[in-house]
N, C-alpha and C positions, 0 to 999 in steps of 0.2 A: 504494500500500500504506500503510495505516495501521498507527501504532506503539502498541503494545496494553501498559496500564500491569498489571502482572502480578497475579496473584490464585490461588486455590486451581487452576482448570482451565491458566490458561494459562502456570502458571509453568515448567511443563516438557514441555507437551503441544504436541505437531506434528502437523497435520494434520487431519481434521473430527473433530467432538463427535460429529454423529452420522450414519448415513448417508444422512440426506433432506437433510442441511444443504447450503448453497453457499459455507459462509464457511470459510475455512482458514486457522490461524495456523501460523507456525513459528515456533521457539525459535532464535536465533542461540547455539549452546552455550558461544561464546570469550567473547563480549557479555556474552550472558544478557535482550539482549533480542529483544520475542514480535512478529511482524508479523500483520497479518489482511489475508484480501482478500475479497470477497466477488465469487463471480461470477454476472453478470446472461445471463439465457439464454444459457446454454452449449450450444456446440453436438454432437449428436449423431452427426454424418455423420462420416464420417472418409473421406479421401480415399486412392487410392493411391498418393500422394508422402508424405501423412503417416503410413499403413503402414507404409511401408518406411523412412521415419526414425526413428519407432516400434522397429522390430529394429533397426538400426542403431545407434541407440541404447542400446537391450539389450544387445547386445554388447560395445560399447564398455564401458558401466559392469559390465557381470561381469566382463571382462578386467581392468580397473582394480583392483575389487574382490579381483581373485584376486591381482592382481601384489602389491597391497600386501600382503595376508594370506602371501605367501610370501618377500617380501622383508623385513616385519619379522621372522617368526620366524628369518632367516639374519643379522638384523642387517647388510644389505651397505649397501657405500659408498655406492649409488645410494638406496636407499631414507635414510642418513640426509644427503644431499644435498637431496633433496625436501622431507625432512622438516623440516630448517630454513630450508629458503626458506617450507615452511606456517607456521612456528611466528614467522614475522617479520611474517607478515598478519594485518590482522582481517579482510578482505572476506570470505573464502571459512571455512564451519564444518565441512566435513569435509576429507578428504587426497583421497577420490575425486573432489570437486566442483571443489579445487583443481587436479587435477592434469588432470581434462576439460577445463576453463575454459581454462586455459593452453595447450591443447592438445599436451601431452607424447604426444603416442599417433600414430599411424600406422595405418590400415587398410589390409590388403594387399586384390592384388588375389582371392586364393582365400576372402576372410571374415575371415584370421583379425587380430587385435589386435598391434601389437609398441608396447610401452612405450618412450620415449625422455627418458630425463629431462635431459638433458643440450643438447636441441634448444633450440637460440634461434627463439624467438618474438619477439622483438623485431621491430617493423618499421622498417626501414632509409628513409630518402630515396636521394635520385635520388645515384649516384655523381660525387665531386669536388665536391660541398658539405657544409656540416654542417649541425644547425638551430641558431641561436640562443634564449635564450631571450625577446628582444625578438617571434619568431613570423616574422623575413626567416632568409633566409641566409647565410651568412659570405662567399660570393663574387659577393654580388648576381644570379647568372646565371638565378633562378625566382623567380616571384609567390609573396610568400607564399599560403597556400592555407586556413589558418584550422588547420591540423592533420588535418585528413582527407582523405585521399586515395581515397574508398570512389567518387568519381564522375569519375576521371580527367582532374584540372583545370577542372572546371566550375565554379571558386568556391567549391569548399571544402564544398557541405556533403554531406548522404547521400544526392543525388538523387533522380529519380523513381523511386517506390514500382513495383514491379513484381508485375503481379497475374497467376496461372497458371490 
């Protein structure tokens, strides 16, 4: 993604100019600054895994969408809980994007959404060590691993790419 020096279209405009275009900018609103991407044959097919992440995804952001619009007008504890862990970031420019990302949310098994703001997301290591910040451990008993754990001790990094 390129970072786009701002001007009359892009100073507060998200998303295409027009709709043949392939380029899309957004506005970081906390920043203020405008990213563009431009995308190269994009593809038309859509599969049925990506359908159904598609709705899944829907769901997830209406539910999001609905908790914060009910939870701010009640002012509750939970919502200004969130609200100042959003307001101590810059990564994230909305509370819904914030609060997806971190994965505060739960999907039951019937569809429906339950909000958890309170859920640690934190990812924990292996019980009776700590991490240092040297990247060993405090009790020497595991290889460091580089910080990632996504390939279950292969060396640390994000493994082989898996194609469906």
């Amino acid at each position: 993604m390129g970072t786009v020096n701002g001007n009359w279209l892009t100073g507060a405009h998200s998303g295409r100019a027009c709709n043949h275009e392939n380029i899309y900018t957004k506005t970081n609103r906390k920043t203020g600054k405008c990213y563009s991407v431009k995308l190269c044959n994009p593809s038309t097919m859509v599969s049925e895994m990506q359908a159904a992440h598609r709705v899944s995804f829907g769901l997830i952001s209406s539910a999001i969408s609905q908790w914060v619009v009910e939870q701010q007008a009640l002012n509750s504890a939970d919502y200004i809980y969130v609200k100042a862990a959003f307001d101590r970031q810059t990564r994230y420019s909305s509370l819904r994007g914030y609060i997806m990302a971190r994965g505060l949310y739960e999907m039951q098994e019937d569809g429906t959404v339950v909000i958890n703001v309170k859920k640690n997301t934190a990812q924990s290591g292996s019980a009776g060590s700590t991490q240092t910040p040297g990247g060993g451990s405090s009790d020497n008993t595991e290889a460091p691993s580089g910080g990632n754990d996504n390939n279950e001790g292969n060396g640390g990094g994000l493994g082989e790419p898996e194609y469906s």
